[in-house]
Backbone of each chain as nested JSON, in Angstrom:
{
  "chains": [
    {"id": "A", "residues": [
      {"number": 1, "name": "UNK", "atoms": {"N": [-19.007, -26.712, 1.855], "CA": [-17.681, -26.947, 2.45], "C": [-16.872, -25.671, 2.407]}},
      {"number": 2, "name": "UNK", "atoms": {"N": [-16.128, -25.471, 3.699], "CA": [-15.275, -24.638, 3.441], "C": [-13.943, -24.436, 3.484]}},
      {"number": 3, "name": "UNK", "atoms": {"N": [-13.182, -23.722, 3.367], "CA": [-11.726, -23.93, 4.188], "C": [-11.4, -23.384, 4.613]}},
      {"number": 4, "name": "UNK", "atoms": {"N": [-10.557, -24.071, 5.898], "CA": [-10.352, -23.765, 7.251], "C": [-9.08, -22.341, 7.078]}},
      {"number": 5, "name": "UNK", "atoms": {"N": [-9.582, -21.64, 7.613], "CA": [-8.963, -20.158, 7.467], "C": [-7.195, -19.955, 8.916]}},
      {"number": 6, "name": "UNK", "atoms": {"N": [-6.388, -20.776, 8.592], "CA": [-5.255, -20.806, 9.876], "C": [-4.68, -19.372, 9.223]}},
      {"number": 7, "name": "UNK", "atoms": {"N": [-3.61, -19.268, 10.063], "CA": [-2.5, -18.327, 10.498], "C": [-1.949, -18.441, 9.355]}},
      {"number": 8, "name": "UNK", "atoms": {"N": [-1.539, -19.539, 8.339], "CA": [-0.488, -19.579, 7.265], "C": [-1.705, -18.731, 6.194]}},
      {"number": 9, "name": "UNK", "atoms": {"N": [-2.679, -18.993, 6.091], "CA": [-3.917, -18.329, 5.231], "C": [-3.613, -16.783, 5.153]}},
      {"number": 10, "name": "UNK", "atoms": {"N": [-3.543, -16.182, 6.217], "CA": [-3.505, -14.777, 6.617], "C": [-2.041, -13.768, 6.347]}},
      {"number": 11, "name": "UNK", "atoms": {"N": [-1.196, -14.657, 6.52], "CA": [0.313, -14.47, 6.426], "C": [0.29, -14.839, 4.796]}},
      {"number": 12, "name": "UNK", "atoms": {"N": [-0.168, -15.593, 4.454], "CA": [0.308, -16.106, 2.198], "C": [-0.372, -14.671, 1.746]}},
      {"number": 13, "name": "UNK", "atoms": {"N": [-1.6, -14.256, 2.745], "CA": [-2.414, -13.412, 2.216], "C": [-1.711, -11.739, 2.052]}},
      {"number": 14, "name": "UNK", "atoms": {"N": [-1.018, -11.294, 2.989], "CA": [-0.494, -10.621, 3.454], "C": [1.037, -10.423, 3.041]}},
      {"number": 15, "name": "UNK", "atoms": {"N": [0.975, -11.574, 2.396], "CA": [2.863, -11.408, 1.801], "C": [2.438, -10.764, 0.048]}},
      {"number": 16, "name": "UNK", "atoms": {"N": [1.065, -11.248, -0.074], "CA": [0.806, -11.434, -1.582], "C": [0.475, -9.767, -1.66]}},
      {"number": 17, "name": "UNK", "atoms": {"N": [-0.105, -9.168, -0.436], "CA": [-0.683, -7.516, -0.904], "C": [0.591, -7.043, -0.439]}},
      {"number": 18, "name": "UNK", "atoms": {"N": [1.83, -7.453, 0.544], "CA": [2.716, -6.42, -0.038], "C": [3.575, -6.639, -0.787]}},
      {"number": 19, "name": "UNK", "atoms": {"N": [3.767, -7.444, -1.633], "CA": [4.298, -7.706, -3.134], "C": [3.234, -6.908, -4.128]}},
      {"number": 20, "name": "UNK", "atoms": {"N": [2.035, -7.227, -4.106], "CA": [1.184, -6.248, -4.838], "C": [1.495, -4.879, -4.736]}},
      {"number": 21, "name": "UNK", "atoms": {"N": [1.914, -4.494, -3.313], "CA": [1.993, -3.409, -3.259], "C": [3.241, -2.581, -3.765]}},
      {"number": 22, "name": "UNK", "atoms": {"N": [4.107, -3.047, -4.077], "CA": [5.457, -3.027, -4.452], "C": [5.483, -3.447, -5.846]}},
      {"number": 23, "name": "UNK", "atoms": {"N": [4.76, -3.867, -6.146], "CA": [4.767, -4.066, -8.044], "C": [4.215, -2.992, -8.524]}},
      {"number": 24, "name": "UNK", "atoms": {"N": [2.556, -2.405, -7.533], "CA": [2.224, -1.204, -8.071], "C": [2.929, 0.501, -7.885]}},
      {"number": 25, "name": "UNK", "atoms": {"N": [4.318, -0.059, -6.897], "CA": [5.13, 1.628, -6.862], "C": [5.519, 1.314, -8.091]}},
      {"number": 26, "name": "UNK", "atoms": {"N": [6.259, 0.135, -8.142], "CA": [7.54, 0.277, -9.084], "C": [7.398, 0.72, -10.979]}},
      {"number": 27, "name": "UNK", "atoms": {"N": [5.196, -0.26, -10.69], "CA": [4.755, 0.191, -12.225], "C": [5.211, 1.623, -12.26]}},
      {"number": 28, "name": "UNK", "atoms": {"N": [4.632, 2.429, -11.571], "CA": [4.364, 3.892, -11.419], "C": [5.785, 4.296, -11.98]}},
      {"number": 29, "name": "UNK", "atoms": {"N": [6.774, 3.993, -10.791], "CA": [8.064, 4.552, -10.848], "C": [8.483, 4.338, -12.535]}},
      {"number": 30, "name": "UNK", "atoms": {"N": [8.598, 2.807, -12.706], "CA": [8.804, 2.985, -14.296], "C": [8.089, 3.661, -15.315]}},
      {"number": 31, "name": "UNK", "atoms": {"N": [7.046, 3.947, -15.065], "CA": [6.559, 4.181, -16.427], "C": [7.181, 5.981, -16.816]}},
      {"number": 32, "name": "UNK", "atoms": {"N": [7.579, 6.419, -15.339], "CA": [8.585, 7.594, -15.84], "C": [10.021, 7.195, -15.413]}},
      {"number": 33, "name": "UNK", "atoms": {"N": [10.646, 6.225, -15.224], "CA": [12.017, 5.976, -15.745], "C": [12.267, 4.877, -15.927]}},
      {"number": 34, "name": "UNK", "atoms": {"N": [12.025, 4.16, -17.394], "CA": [11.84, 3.176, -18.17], "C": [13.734, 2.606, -18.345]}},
      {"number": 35, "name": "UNK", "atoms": {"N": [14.534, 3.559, -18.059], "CA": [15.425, 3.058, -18.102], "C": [16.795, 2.555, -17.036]}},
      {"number": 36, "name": "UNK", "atoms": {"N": [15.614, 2.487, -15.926], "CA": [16.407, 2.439, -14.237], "C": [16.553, 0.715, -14.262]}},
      {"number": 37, "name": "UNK", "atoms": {"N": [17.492, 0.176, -14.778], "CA": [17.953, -1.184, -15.242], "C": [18.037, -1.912, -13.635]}},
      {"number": 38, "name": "UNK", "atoms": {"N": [18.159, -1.069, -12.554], "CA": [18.116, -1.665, -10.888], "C": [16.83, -1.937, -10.937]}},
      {"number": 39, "name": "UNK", "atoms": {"N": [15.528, -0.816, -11.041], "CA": [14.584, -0.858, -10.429], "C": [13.912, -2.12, -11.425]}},
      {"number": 40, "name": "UNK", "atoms": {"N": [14.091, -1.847, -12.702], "CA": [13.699, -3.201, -13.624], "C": [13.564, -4.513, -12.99]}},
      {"number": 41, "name": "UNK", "atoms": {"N": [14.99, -4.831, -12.47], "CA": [15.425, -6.487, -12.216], "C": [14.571, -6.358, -10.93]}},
      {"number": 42, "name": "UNK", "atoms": {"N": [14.368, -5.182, -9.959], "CA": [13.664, -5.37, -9.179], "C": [12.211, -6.06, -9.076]}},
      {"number": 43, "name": "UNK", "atoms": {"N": [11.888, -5.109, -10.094], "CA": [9.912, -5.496, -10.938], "C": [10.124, -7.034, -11.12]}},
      {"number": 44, "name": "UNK", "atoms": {"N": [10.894, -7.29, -11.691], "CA": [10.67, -8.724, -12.445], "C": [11.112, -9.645, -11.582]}},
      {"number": 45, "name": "UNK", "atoms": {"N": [11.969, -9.264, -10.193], "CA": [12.178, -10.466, -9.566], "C": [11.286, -10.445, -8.273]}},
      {"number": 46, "name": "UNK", "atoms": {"N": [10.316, -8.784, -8.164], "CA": [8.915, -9.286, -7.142], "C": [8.046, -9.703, -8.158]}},
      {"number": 47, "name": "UNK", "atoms": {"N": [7.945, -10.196, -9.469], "CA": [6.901, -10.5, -10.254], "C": [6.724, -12.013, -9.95]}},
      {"number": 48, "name": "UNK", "atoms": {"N": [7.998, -12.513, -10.333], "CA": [8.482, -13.789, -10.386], "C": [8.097, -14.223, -8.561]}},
      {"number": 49, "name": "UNK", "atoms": {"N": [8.251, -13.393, -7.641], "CA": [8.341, -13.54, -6.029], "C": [6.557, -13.824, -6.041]}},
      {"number": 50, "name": "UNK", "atoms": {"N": [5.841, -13.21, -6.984], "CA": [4.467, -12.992, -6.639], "C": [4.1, -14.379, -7.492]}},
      {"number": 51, "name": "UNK", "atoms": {"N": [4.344, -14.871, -8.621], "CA": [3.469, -15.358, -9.198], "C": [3.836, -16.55, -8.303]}},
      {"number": 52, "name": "UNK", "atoms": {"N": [5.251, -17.19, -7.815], "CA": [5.035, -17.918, -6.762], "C": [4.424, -18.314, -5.362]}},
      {"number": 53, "name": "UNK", "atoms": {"N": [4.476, -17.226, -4.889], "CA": [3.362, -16.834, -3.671], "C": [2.176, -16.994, -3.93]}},
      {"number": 54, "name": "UNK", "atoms": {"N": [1.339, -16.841, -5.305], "CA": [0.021, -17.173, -5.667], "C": [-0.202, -18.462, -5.653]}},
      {"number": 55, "name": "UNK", "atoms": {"N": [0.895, -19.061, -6.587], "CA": [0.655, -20.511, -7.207], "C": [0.442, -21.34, -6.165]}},
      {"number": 56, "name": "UNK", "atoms": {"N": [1.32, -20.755, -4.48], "CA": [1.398, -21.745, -3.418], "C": [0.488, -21.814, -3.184]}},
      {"number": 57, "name": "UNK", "atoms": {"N": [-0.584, -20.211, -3.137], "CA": [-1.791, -19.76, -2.31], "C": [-2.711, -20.605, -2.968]}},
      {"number": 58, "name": "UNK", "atoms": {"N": [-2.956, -20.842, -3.8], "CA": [-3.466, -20.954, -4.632], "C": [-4.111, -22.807, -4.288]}},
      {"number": 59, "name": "UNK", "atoms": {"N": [-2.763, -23.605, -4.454], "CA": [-2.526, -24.738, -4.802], "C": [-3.402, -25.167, -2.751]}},
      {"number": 60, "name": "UNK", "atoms": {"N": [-3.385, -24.393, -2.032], "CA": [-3.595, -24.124, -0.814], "C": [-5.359, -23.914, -0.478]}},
      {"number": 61, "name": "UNK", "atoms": {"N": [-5.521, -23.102, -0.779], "CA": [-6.388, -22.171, -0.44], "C": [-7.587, -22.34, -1.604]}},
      {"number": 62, "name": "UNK", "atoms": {"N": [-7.146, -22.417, -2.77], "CA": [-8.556, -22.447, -4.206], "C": [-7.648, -21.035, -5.052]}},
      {"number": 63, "name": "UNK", "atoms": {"N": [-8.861, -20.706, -5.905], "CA": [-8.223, -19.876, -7.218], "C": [-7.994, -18.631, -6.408]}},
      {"number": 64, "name": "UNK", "atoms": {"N": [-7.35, -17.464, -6.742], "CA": [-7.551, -16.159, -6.676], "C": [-8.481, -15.745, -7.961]}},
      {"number": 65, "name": "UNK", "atoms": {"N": [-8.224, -16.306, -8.585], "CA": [-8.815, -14.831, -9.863], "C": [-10.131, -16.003, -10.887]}},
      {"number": 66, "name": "UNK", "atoms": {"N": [-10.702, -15.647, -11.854], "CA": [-11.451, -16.419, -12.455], "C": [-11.304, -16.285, -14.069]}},
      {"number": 67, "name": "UNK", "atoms": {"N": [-11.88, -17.134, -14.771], "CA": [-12.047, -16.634, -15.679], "C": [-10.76, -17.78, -16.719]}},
      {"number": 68, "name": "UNK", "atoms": {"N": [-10.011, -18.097, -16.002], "CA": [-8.942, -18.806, -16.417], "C": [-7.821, -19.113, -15.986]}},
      {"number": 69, "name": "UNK", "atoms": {"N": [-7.394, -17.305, -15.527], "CA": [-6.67, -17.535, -15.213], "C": [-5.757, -17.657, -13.841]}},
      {"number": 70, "name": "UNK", "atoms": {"N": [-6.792, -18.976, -12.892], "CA": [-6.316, -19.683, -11.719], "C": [-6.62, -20.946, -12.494]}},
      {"number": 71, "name": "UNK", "atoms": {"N": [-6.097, -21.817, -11.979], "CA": [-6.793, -23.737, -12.097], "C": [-7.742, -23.721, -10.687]}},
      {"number": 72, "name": "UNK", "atoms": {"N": [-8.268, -24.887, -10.879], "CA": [-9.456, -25.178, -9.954], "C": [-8.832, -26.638, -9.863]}},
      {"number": 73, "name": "UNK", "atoms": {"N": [-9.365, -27.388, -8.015], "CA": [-9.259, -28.622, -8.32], "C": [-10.63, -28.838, -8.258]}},
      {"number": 74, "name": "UNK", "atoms": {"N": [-10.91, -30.412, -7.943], "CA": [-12.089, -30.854, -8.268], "C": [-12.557, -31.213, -6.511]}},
      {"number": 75, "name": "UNK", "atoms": {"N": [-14.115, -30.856, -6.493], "CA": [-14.617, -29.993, -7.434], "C": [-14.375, -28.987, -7.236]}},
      {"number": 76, "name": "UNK", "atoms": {"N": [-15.597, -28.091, -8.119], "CA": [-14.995, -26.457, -8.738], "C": [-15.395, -25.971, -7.323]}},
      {"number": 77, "name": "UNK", "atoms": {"N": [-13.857, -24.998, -7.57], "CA": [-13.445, -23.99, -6.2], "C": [-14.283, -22.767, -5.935]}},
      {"number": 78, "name": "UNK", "atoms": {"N": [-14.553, -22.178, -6.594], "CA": [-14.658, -20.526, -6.924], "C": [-15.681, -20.339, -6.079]}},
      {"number": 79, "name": "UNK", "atoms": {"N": [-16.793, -21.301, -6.184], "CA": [-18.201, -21.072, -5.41], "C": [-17.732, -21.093, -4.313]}},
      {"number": 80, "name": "UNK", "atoms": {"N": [-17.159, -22.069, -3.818], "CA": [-16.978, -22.175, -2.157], "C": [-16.378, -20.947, -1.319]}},
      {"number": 81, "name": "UNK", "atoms": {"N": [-17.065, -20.737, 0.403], "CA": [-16.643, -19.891, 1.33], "C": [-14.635, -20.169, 1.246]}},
      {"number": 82, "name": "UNK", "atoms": {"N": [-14.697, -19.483, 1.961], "CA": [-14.563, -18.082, 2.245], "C": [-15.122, -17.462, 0.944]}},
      {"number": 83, "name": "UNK", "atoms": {"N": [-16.028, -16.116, 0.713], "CA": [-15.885, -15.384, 0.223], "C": [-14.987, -14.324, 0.792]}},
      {"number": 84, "name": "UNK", "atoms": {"N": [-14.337, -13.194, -0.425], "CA": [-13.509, -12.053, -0.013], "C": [-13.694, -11.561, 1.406]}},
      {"number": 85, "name": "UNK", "atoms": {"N": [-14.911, -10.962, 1.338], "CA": [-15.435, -10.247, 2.454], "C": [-15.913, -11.097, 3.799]}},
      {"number": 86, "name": "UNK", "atoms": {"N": [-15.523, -12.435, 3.738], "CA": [-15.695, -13.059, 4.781], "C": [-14.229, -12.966, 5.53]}},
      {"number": 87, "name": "UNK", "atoms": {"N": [-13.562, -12.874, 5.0], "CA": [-11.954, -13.287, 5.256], "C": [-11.671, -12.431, 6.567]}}
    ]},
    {"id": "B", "residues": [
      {"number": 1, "name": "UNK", "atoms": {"N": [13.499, 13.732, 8.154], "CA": [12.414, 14.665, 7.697], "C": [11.819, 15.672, 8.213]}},
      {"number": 2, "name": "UNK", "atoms": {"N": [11.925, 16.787, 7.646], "CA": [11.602, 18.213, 8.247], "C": [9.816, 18.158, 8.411]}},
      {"number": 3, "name": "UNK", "atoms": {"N": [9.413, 18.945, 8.862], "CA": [7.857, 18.865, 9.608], "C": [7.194, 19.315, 8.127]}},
      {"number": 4, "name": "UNK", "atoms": {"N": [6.143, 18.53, 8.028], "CA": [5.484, 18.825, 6.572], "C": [3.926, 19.517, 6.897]}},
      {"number": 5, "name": "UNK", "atoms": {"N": [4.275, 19.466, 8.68], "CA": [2.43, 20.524, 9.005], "C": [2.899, 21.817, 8.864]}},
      {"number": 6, "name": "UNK", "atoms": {"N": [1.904, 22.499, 8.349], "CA": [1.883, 23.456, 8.31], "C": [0.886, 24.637, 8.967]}},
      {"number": 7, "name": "UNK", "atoms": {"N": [0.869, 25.817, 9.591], "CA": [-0.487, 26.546, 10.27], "C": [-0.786, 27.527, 9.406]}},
      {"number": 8, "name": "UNK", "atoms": {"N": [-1.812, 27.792, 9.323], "CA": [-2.236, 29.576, 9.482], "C": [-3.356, 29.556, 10.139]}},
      {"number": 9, "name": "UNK", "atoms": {"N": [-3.35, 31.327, 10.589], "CA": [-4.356, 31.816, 11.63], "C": [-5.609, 32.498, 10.56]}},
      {"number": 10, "name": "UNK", "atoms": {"N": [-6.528, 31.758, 10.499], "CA": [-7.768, 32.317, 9.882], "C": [-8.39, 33.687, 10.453]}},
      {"number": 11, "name": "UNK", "atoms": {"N": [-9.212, 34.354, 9.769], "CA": [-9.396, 35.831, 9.792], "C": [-10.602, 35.508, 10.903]}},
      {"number": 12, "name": "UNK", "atoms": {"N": [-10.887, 36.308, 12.029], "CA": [-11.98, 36.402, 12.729], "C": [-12.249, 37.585, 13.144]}},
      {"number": 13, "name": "UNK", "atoms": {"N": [-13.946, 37.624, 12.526], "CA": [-14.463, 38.732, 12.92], "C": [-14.86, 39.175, 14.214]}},
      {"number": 14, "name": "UNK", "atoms": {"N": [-14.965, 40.122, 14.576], "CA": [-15.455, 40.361, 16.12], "C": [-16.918, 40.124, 16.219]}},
      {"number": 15, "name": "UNK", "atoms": {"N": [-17.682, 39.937, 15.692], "CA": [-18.825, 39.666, 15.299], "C": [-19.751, 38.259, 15.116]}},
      {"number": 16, "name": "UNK", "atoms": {"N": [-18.554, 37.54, 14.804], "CA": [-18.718, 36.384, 13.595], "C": [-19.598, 35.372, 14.95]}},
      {"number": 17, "name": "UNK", "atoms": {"N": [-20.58, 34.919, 14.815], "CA": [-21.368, 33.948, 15.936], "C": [-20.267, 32.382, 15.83]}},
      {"number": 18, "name": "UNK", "atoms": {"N": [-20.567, 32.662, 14.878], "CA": [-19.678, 31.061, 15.084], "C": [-18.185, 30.933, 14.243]}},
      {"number": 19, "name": "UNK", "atoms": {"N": [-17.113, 31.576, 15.088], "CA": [-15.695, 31.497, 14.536], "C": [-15.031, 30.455, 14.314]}},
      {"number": 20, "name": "UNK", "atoms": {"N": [-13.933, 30.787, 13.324], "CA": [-13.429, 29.86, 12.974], "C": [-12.597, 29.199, 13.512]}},
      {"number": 21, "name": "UNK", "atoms": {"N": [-11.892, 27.362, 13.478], "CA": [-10.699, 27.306, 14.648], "C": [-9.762, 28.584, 14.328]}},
      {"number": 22, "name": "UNK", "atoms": {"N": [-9.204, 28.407, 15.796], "CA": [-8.097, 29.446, 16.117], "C": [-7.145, 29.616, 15.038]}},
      {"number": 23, "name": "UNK", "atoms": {"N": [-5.84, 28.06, 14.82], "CA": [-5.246, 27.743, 14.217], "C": [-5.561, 26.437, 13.382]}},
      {"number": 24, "name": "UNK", "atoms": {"N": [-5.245, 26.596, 12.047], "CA": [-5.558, 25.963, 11.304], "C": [-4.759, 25.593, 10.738]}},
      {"number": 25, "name": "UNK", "atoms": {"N": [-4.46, 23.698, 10.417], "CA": [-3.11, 23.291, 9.947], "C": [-3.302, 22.524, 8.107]}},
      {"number": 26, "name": "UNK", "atoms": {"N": [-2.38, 22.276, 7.848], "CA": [-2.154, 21.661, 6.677], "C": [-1.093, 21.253, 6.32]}},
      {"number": 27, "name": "UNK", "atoms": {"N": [-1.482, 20.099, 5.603], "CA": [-0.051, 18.897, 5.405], "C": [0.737, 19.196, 3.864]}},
      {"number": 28, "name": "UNK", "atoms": {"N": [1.736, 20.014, 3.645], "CA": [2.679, 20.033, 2.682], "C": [3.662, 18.453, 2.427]}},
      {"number": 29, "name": "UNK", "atoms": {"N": [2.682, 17.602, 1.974], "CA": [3.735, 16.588, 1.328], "C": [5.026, 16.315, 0.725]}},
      {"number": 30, "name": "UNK", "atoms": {"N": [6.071, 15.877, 0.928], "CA": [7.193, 15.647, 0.237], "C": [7.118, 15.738, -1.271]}},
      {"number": 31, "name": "UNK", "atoms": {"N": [6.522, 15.464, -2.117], "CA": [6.419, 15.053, -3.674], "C": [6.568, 16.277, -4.089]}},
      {"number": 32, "name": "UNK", "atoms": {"N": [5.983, 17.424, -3.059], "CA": [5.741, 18.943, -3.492], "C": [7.203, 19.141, -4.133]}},
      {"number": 33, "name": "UNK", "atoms": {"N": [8.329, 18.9, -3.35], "CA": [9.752, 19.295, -3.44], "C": [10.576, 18.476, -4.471]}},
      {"number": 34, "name": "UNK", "atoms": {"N": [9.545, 17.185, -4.798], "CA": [10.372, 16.211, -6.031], "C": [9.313, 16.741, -7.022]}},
      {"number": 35, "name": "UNK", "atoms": {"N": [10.865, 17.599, -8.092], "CA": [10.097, 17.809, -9.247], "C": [10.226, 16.167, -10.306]}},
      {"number": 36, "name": "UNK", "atoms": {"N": [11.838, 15.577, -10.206], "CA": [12.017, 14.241, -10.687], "C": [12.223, 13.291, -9.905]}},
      {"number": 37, "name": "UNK", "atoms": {"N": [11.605, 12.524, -9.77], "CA": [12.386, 11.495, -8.514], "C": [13.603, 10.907, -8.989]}},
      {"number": 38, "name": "UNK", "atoms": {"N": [14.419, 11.039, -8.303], "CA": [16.083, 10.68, -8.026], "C": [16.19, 8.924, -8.702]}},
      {"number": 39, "name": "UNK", "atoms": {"N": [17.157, 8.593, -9.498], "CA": [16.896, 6.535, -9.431], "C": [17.83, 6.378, -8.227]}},
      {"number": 40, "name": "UNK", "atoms": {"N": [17.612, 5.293, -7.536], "CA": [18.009, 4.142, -6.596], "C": [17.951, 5.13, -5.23]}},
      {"number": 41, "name": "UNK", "atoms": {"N": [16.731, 5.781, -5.175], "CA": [16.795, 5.912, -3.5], "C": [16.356, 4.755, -2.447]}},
      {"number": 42, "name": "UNK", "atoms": {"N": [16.909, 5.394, -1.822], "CA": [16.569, 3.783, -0.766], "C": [15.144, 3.655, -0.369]}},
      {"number": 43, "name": "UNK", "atoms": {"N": [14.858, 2.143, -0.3], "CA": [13.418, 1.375, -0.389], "C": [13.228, 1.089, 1.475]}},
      {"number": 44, "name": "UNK", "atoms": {"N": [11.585, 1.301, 1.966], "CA": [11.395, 0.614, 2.546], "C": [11.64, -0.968, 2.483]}},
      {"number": 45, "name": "UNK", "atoms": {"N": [11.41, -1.803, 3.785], "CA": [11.412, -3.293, 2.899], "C": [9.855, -3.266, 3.286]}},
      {"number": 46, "name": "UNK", "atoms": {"N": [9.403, -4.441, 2.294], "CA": [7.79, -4.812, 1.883], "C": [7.191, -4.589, 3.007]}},
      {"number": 47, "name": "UNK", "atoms": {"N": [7.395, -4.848, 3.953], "CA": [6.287, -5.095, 4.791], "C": [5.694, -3.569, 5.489]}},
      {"number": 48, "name": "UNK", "atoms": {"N": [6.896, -2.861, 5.814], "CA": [6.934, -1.255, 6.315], "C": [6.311, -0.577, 4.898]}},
      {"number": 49, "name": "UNK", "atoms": {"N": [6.582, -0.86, 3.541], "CA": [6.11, 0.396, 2.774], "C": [4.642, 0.241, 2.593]}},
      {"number": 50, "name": "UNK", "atoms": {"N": [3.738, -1.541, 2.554], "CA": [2.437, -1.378, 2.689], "C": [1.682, -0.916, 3.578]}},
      {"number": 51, "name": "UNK", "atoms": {"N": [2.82, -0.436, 4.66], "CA": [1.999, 0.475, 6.226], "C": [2.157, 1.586, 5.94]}},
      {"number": 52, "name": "UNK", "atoms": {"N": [3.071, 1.941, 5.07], "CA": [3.769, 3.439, 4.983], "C": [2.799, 4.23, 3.756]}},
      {"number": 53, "name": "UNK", "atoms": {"N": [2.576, 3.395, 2.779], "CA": [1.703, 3.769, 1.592], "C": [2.24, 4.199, 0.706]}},
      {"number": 54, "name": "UNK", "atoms": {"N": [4.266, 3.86, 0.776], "CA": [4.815, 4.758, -0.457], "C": [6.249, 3.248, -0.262]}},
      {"number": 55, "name": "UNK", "atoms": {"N": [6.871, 3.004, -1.389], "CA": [7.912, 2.247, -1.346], "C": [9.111, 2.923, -0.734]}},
      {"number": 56, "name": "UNK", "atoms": {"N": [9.335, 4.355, -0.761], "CA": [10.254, 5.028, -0.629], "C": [10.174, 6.215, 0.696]}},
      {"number": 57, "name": "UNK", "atoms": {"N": [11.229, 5.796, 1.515], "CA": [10.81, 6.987, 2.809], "C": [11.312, 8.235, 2.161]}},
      {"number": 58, "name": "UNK", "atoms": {"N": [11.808, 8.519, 1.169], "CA": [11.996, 9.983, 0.803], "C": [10.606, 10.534, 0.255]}},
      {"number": 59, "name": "UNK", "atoms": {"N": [9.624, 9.996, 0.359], "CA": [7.966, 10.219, -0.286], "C": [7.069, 10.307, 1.048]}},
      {"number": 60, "name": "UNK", "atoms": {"N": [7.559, 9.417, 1.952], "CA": [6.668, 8.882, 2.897], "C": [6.243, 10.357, 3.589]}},
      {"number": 61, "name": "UNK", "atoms": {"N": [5.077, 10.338, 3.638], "CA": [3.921, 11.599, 4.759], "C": [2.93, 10.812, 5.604]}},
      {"number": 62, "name": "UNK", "atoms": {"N": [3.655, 10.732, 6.75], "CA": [2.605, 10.521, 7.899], "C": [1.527, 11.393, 8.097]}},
      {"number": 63, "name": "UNK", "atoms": {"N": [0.194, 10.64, 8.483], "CA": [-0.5, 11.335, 9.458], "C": [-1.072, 10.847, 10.737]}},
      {"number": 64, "name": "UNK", "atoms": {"N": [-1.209, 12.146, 11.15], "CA": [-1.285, 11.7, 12.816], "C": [-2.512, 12.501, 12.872]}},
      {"number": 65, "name": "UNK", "atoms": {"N": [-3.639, 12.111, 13.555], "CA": [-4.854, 12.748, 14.287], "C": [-4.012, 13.826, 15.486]}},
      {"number": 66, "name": "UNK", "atoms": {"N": [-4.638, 14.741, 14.789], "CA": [-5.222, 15.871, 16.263], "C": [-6.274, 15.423, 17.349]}},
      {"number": 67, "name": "UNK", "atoms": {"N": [-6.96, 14.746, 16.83], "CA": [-8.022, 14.844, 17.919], "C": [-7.941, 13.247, 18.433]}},
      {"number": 68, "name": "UNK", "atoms": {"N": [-7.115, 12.29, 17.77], "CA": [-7.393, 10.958, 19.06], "C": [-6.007, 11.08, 18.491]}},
      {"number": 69, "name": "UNK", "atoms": {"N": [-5.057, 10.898, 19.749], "CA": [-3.024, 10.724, 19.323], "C": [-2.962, 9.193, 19.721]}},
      {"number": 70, "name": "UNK", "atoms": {"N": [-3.985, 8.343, 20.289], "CA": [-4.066, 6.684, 21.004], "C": [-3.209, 6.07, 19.322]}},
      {"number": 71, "name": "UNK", "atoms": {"N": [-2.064, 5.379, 19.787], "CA": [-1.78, 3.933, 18.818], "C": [-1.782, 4.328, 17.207]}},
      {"number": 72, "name": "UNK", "atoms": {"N": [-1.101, 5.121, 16.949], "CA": [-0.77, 5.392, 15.698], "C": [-0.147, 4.422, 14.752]}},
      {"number": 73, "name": "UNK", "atoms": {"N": [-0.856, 3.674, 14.546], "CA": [-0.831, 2.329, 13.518], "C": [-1.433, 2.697, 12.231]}}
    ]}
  ]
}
C-alpha cells in the first residue's frame, strides 16, 4: 500500500525544508552571536513553526524520522512507499 | 549590490598550441567584506532564502552561467 502523493504532500514538504532551512542559518548565526535576543525568539518560534508542520506531516503522510522519534499508526508505517527517493 | 564578478586576462604565449580563455572571471563573494556580521539585518522571507541559499540578502551571491543565460531559477 501506498500513499497517494497530492499537491498538499509537496507543499507540507516544502514548507518543512524551508523552515529547515532557516533553523540551519540561524544555528550558524547563533553560535557566533549567542546573545542576539531577536534572532533567539526567532529560532524558537521557527522551531515551534517546524515541530508543528511535522506533527501535521506526519499525522498525514507516516513518520519522518525512525528510531522513535516519529509515532507510527497501525500498521507499521516506515516500510511503506513512498520511499525518499521516490518522492 | 555591487558586481561580485570579477576578470583577469591570463598570460598567453605566442607559441602556446592550446591558449588559454581570453578573459577569465571569478566570483568575489560578499562574506569576503563581513569580517562580523551586523545583528538584525534584514531577512529574506522563507521561501526566497531556500532559493537564495543564504537567510540574509546582505550574504546573498548569485550565480549565473556564462555559457546557458535560459531561466535562471
Amino acid at each position: 500500500m501506498s500513499a497517494t502523493l497530492d499537491d498538499q504532500y509537496y507543499s507540507s514538504l516544502l514548507e518543512l525544508q524551508q523552515l529547515d532551512f532557516a533553523l540551519v542559518e540561524l544555528t550558524l548565526y547563533l553560535d557566533t552571536h549567542p546573545t542576539d535576543m531577536q534572532a533567539l525568539q526567532q529560532f524558537n518560534q521557527l522551531a515551534q513553526q517546524r515541530q508543528q508542520s511535522a506533527q501535521s506531516f506526519e499525522l498525514r503522510y507516516g513518520p519522518l524520522l525512525q528510531f522513535g522519534h516519529s509515532y507510527s499508526k497501525f500498521p507499521w508505517q516506515w516500510a511503506q512507499s513512498p520511499w525518499p527517493w521516490q518522492v | 549590490m555591487s558586481n561580485q564578478l570579477r576578470e583577469y586576462v591570463p598570460f598567453r604565449g605566442p607559441h602556446d598550441p592550446c591558449p588559454p580563455i581570453g578573459v577569465k572571471t571569478y566570483v568575489v563573494p560578499p562574506n569576503q567584506f563581513i569580517t562580523f556580521q551586523p545583528m538584525n539585518l534584514p531577512q529574506f522571507p522563507l521561501p526566497e532564502a531556500l532559493r537564495a541559499g543564504t537567510l540574509w540578502p546582505a550574504l546573498f551571491s548569485p550565480y549565473e552561467s556564462k555559457w546557458r543565460k535560459e531561466a535562471s531559477r
